[in-house]
N, C-alpha and C positions, 0 to 999 in steps of 0.2 A: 561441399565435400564432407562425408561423414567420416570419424576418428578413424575407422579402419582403411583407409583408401593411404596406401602404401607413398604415392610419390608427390604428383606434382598437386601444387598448388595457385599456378598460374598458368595462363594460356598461349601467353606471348614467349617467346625467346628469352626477351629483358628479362621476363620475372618469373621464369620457371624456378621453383626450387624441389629438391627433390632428397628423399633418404634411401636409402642401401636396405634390399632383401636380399634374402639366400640365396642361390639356386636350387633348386628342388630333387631330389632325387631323379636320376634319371628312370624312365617308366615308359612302356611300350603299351600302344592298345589291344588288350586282347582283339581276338577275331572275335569271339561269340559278342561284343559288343558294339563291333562294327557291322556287324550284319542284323542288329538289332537295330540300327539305323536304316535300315534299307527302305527307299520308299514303298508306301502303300499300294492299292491296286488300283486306288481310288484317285490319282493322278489323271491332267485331262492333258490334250494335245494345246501347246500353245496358240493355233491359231483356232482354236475351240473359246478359246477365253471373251469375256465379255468385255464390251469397250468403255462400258459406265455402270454403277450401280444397279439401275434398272434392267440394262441387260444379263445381268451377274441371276436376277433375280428369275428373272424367264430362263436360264442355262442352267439354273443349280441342280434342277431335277432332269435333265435330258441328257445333259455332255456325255458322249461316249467314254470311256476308263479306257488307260494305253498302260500297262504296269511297266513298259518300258519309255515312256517319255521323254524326254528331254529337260524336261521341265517339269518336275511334281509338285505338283500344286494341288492345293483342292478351292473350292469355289461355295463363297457364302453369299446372301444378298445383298451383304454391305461389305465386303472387303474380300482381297484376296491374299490367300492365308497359304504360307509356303512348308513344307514338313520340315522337320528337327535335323538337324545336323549332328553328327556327319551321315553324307548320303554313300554307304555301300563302295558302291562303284569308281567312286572317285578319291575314296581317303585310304590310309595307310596306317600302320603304326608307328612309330616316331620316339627317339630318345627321351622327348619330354610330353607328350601328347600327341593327337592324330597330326598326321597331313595331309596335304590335297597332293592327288596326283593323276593324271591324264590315265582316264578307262581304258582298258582293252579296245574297244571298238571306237580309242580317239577323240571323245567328248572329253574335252577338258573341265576340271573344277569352275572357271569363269560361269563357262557356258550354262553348267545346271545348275549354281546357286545363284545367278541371274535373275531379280524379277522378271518374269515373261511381260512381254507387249504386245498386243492384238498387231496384226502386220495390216490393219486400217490405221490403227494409231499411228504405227511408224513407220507409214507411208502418206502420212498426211501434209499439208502444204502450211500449216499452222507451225508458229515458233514454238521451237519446244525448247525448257527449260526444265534441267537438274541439279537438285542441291545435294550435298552431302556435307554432314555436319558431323565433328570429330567431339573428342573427348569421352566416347561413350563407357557407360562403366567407371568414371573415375568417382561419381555423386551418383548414387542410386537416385534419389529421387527426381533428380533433372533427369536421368535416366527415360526414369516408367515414362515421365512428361512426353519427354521424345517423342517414346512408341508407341503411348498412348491418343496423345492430340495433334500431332501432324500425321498429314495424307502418307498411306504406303509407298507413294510414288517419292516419297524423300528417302534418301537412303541414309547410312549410320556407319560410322569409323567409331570402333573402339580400342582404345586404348588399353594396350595389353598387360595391364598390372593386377586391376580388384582377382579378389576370389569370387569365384562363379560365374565365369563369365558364358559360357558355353548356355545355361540357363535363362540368363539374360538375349542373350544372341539367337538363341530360340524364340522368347517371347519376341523379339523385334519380328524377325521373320515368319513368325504364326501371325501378326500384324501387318505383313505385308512391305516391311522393309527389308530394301535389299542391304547387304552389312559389307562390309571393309576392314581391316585389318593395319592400324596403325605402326607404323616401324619406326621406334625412337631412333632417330641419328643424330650425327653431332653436328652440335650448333655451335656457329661462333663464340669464342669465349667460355669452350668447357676446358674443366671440369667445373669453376664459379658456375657455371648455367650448364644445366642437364636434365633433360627428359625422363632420365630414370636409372635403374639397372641394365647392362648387359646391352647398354649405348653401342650402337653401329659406328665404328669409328675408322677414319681413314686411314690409318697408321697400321689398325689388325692385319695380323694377316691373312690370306685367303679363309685356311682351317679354321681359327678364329672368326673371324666372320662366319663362315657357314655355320657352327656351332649355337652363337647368339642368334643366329636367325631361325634355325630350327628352335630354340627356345620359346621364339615370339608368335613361330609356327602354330606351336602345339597348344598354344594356350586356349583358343576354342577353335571351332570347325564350322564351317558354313559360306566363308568371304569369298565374294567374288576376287578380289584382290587386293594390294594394299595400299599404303599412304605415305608418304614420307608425314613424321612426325619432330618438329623441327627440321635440323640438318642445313643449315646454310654450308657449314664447312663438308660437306659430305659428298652433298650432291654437286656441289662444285669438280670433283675427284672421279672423271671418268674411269682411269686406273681402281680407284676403291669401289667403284659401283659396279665393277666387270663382274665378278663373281656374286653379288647382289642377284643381279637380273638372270644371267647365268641359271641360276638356282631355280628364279622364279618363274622363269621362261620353260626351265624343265618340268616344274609340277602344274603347267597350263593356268598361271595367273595372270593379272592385269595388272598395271602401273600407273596409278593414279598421280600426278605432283602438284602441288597444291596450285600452283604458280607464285609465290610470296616470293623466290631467289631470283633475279635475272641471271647468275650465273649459272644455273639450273643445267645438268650435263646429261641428266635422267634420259630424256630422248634419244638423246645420240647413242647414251649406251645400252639400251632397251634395241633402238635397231640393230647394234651389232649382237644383241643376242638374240635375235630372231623374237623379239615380244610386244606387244602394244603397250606402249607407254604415252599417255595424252596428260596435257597441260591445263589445269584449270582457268576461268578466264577470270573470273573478277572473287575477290574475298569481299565475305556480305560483311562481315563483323568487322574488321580490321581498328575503328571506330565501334564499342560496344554496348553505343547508346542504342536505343530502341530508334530512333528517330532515324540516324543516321543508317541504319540494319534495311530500312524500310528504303528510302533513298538509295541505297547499293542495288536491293533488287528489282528498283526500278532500272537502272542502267543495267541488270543483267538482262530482263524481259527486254529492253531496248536494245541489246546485243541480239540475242535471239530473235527478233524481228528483223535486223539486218544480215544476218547469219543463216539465221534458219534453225543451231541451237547455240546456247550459251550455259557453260558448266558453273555453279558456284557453289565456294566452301566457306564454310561459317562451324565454332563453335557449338556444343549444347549447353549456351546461356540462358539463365532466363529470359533476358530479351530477343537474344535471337528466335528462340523457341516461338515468342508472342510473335513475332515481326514473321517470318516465316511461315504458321499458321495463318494470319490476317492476311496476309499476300495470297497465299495460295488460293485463299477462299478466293477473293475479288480477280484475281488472275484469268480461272476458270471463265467467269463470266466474258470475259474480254477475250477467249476464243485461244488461248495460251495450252498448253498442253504442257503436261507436267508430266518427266519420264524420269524413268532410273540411272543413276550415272550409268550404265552397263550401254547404255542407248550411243554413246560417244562409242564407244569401242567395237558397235556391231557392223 
């Protein structure tokens, strides 16, 4: 963590500690700079897209262009590189920053800031396996690591404190990660232990609540959806999470939970607001030796074999990072298919 990184300092529950920032002036996005977001022309149709590397290389010069896509994307020989957030058509302006909100013609924010998947990919008989690893943005340099040395097909929660994150959240997604949006809640034993400022707490009231969430909102633009970010006491609290999902069901998000709570109420209250909300199945780190990280996603890929997919979430640790990277390489060979959390939710 470098001197400017506002909150926490640990990862766990136990050992989060955290300081107090301002709230920020409230600030609405002009239009002219939301429509300077609009994608390119140079977007391809997802089932246009290449299934590997090589194929990427033989497509890059032939793909037909759809300036209306679903999916804007453009396509290089070795990666597949998604345009800058916010996209036009699906963001707004916002008390503290953009938000996502469900198009005119019904495409929801999930759906277009979604890695695209070739539909041979996911429609293949192979286990697939996704990880998504949080803390993004709290350490720039574990950061770049991230976005730089693991496959696109891993996806990124960032946590919504640093300054620049929007920047950041681009480079991921010009790299081909699909991004996430962490939502501090409260955890057992706050205020001693807290994820940060403007904590989702069961106690707020509705207006309260939506307030602090429109805050966590606005901080960048791009997430397929979000994260609980702690929160054992929170998500416990189907009552406290009605207007949560509510919200986030209206501006066409996702609901990721990590699985860490067996009290976890997230589900039930995602269906009563009409939203997808899926349970992660194994946490890679929990244990945050390298040894043990590598050991977890073998029992994930062993899920995924008997499943068909298996979701995991893990930290942006050093170790996790190495352990993660060195998997995925040896993964591939063994016939494993590596996809974007969005793959759970389609």
């Amino acid at each position: 963590m470098t001197g400017s990184d506002p909150l926490v300092t640990a990862t766990s529950e136990g050992g989060a500690r955290a300081a107090s920032t301002d709230r920020p002036q409230s600030r609405s996005l002009p239009p002219a700079q939301l429509a300077a977001a609009e994608p390119p022309a140079s977007a391809v149709r997802v089932d246009d897209l290449p299934t590997s590397a090589d194929d990427a290389a033989d497509t890059a010069d032939t793909a037909d262009t759809d300036a209306q896509s679903e999916q804007p994307v453009v396509i290089s020989a070795d990666r597949l590189s998604m345009v800058a957030a916010p996209v036009k058509t699906v963001s707004e302006g916002g008390p503290y920053g953009p938000l996502p909100r469900i198009a005119k013609d019904g495409r929801k924010p999930w759906q277009v800031y979604a890695r695209p998947i070739h539909r041979q990919l996911f429609a293949s008989a192979g286990p697939k396996v996704a990880i998504v690893l949080g803390g993004m943005g709290l350490n720039g340099e574990l950061t770049e690591r991230a976005i730089r040395e693991l496959p696109g097909e891993v996806s990124l929660a960032f946590a919504p404190y640093a300054d620049g994150l929007q920047r950041v959240v681009n480079r991921a997604r010009a790299n081909g990660h699909e991004v996430y949006l962490q939502l501090p809640m409260e955890p057992l034993g706050y205020p001693e232990v807290s994820p940060g400022p403007h904590t989702l707490l069961a106690a707020m009231s509705p207006q309260e609540t939506l307030d602090n969430l429109a805050w966590f909102m606005g901080r960048f633009a791009g997430y397929v959806g979000v994260m609980n970010y702690m929160g054992a006491q929170l998500v416990a609290n189907a009552q406290a999470l009605a207007p949560i999902m509510a919200e986030l069901a209206r501006r066409g998000l996702v609901f990721l939970d990590d699985g860490s709570f067996a009290r976890s109420q997230a589900e039930d209250a995602g269906r009563s607001a009409g939203m997808a909300v899926k349970r992660a199945h194994v946490m890679i780190d929990g244990d945050a030796t390298e040894q043990a990280t590598q050991q977890a996603l073998q029992r994930l890929e062993a899920q995924a074999a008997r499943e068909g997919l298996a979701v995991g979430v893990g930290s942006g640790l050093p170790s996790t990072i190495n352990a993660v990277a060195g998997w995925a390489a040896a993964a591939k060979t063994r016939g494993v298919v590596l996809v974007p959390v969005s793959v759970y939710f389609r």
